[in-house]
C-alpha positions in Angstrom: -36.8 0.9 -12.0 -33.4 2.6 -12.7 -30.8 0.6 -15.1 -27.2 0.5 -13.5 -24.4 -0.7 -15.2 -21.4 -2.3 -13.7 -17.9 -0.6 -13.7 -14.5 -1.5 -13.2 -12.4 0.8 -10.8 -8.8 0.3 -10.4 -7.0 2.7 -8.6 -3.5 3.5 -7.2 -2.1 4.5 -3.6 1.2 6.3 -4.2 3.2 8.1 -1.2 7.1 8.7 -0.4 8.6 8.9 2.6 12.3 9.6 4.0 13.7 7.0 6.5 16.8 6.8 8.3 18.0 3.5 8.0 21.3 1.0 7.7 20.9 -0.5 4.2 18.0 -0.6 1.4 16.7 -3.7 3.0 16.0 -2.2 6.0 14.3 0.9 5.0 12.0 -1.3 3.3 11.1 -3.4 5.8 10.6 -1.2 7.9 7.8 0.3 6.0 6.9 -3.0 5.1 6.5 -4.3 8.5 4.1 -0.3 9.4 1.9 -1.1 6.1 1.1 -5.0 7.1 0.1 -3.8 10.2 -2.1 -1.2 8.6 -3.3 -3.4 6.4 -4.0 -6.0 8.8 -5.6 -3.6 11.7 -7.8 -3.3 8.7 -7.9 -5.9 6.6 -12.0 -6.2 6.4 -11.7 -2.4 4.6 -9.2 -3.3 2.3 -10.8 -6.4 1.0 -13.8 -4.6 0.9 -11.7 -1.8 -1.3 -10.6 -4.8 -3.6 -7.0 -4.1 -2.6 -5.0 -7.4 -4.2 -1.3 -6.3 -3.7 1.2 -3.4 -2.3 4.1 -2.8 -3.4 7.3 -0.3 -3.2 11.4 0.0 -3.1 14.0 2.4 -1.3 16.5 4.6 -3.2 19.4 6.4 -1.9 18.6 9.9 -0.9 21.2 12.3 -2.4 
């Protein structure tokens, strides 16, 4: 019988995109709001990914 050993994998998601918005607070949540749907259309793949938390912040385009 083959011997397996358990790993830890942790990874990271990491994407940029340019929005058209008002303020900061509303280019946020606007891709705020399009990732918790995402993540909720598909919430059974993400917990089964181990995916614990997302994150992210808008910056002035120059």
């Amino acid at each position: 019988m083959e011997n397996k050993m358990e790993y830890t994998v942790k990874w990271i998601i990491n994407g940029e995109i340019t929005v058209k918005a008002a303020n900061k607070d509303e280019a946020e949540t606007n891709i705020k709001n399009q990732l918790k749907a995402l993540i909720e259309k598909n919430n059974q793949n993400f917990n089964a990914l181990g995916a614990t938390a997302i994150q992210g912040s808008a910056n002035i385009k120059n």
